[in-house]
N, C-alpha and C positions, 0 to 999 in steps of 0.2 A: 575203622571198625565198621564192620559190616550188618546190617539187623535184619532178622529176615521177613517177610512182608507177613502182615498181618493179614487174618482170614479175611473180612468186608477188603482190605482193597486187592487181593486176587480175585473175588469174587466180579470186583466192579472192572476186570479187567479186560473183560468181551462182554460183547452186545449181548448174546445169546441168554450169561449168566445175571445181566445188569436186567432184563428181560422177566427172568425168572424171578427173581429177586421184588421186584417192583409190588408194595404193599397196599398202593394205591392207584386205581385206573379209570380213568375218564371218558365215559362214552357215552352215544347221542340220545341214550334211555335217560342218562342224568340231565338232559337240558328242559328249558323252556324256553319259548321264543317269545318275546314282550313285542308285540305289534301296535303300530297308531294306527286307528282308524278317523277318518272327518268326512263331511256330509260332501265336499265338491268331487268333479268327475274327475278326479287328474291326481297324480302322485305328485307330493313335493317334498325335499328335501327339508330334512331339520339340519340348520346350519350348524349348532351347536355338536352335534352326532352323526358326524363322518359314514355313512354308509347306511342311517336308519331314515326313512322315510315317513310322511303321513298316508293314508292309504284309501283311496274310494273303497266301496266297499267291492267293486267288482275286483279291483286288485289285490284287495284283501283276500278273495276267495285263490286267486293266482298263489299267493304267498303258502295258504293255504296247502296247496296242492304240491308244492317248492317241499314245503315241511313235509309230508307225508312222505316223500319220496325219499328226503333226507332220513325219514326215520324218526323224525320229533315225535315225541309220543303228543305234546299239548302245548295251544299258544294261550297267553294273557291278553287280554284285549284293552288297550285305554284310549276311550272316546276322544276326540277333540272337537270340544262342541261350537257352535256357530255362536255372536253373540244374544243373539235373540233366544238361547238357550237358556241364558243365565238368569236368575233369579234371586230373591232373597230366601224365598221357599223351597228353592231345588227342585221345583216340582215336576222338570223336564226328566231328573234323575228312573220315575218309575213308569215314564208315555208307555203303552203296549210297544205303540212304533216308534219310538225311539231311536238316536243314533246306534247306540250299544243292542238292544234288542233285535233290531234288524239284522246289524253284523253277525248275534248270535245265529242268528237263524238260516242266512246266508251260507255258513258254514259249516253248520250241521246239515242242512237240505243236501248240502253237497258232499260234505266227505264225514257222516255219522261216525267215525270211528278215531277222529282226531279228538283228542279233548280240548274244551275251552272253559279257561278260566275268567272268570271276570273281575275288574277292578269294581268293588263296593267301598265308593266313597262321594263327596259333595263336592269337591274343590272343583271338578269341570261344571257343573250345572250352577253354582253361589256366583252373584254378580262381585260380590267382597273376595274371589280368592278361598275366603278358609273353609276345612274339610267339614265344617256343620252349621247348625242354624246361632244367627246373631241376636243377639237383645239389644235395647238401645243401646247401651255403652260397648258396643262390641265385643261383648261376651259369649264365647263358646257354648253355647248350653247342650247339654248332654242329652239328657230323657228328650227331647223334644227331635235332637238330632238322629238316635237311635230310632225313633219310630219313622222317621224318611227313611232310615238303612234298612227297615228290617222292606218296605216297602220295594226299595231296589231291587235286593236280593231276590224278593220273590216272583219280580219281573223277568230277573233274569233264566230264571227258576225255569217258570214259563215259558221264554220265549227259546229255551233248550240246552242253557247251561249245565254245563256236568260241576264245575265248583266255584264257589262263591268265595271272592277273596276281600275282607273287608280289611279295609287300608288306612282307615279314618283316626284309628285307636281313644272312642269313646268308650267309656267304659260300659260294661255288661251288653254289648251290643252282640256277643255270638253265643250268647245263651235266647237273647231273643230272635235270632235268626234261629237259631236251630229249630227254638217252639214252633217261630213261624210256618218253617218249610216241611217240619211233620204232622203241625194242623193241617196243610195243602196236599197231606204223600209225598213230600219229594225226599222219601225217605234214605234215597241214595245220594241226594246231591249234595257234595263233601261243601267242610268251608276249612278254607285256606286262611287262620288269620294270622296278620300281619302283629306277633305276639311281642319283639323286641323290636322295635321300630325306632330307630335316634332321631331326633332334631338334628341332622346332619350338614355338613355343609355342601354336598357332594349331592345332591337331587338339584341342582342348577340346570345341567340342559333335559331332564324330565320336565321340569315346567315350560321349558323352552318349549318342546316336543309338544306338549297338550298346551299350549296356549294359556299359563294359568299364573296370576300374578297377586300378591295379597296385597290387596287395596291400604295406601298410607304406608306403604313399609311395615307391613307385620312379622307377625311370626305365626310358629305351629308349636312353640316350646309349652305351652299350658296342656298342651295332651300329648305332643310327641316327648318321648323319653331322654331324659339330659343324656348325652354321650357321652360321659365320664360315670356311669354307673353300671354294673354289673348285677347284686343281687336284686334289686328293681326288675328288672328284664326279666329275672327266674319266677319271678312273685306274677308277672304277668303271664307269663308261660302256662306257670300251675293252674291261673285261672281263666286261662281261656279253653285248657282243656278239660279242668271242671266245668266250662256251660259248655260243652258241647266241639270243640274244633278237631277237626281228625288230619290236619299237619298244622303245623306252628312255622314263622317262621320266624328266619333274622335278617334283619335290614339296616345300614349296606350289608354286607357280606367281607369282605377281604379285611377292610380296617378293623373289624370285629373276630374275630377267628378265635379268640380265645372265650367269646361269648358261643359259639357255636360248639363249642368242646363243652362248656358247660351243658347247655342244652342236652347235648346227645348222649351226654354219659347221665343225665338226670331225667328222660322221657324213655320211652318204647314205641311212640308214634314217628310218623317220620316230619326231618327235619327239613325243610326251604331254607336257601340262601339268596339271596338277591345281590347280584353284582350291578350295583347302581350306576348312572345316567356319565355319574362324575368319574367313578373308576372306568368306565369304558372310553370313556373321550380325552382321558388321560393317557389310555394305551395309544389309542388312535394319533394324538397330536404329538408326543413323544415320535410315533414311528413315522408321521411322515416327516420329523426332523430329521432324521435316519439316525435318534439318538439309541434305538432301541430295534430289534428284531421283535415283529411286531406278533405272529402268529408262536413265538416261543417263548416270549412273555406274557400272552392270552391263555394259553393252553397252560401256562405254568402256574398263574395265577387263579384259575377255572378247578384245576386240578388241587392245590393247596386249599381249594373253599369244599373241593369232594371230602 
């Protein structure tokens, strides 16, 4: 007995119609490009990350120019600082001449029309690793740590950033960046905050990449977000665009996908995904096993985070 073919699969039965059909579509205005920058004259390899490099910053401006062409609309920029950077006070985080403010400027002198986003955080500039300021018992401390961030951001502000993306997840930190940066006028310059952020296990070759290690075997679990919660993530969401944030994001991105649905069907502002350090080097080492087609599982996975 015979049945006769359902509508979806005649439809999916040329390209043409499979084409037409397609509810969802991926293209080079949806990307960011995550770039490392470090103070030496010379590109090198991050061993961990198959194909991403550290970057002078003359090469950075090259990269730069790579993306424009491509059509990147904006790159993230994350320093990799030397160790004479580091501190207990982070206090290299806000130098006018800085490793990060230089890059900014670098790139704006040259191609004004690309956007740059910046990483607002403490983890490169702390000699301890963690993303704020410590007390004696190695305590995270909050208010102490947000008034270095708001100090960042305003550097970067400064030295010609179009968005400020704080990454640290202290709390109330993007209500006092916003006051900050419209005490200053920089009343266009968005912030990007890092709103569902997990304590992940999958940011391994990002610290590789920035040089960055928590002293004693730590963690980041006392501010980053347990990864088995869901309404948590909304609860930060809601109020980071109460002080002020004009996109939220979610961090990783692929393992989270049902944290992203919630997001987007619960905001109007737009939403960030961040395909992390560890899913891309996963693609990557998979394919050079040839256990996987490499560029149809990037694009499929890219695409399902659209």
């Amino acid at each position: 007995m015979s049945f006769p073919l359902s509508r979806p699969r005649r439809m999916r039965a040329s390209e043409f119609s499979r084409r037409l059909m397609r509810e969802h579509r991926l293209d080079v205005s949806d990307l960011i490009l995550p770039v490392f920058v470090h103070e030496l004259d010379q590109v090198t390899p991050v061993a961990s990350m198959q194909g991403v490099e550290r970057l002078s910053i003359e090469a950075l401006v090259r990269k730069a120019e790579q993306a424009m062409i491509a059509g990147i609309p904006a790159m993230v920029l994350f320093p990799v600082t030397a160790p004479e950077a580091k501190s207990l006070d982070a206090a290299a985080a806000y130098e006018e001449n800085g490793l990060a403010q230089r890059a900014i400027r670098a790139i704006k002198s040259r191609f004004p029309d690309m956007g740059v986003i910046t990483d607002v955080a403490l983890d490169p500039y702390t000699s301890h690793g963690q993303d704020g300021l410590i007390n004696e018992a190695g305590y995270v401390m909050n208010d102490e740590t947000v008034e270095v961030l708001v100090a960042q951001a305003l550097s970067h502000a400064f030295a010609g950033a179009d968005v400020v993306a704080p990454s640290d997840m202290m709390d109330g930190r993007i209500g006092a960046i916003r006051e900050a940066l419209e005490q200053e006028n920089f009343v266009n310059t968005q912030i990007l905050a890092y709103s569902a952020k997990y304590a992940s296990a999958l940011y391994g070759p990002f610290r590789d990449a920035v040089d960055v290690q928590i002293a004693g075997g730590g963690h980041r679990k006392g501010y980053q977000q347990d990864w088995r919660n869901t309404r948590e993530s909304m609860r930060e969401v809601f109020e980071d665009l109460e002080q002020g944030a004009d996109i939220v994001m979610i961090k990783p991105a692929l393992s989270y996908l049902d944290v992203i649905t919630h997001v987007r069907e619960a905001v109007d502002v737009p939403v960030a995904a961040y395909h992390v350090s560890g899913e891309y080097s996963m693609i990557k080492a998979a394919a050079e096993r040839g256990w996987i087609d490499h560029d149809a599982v990037a694009l499929e996975q890219l695409t399902a985070i659209k």
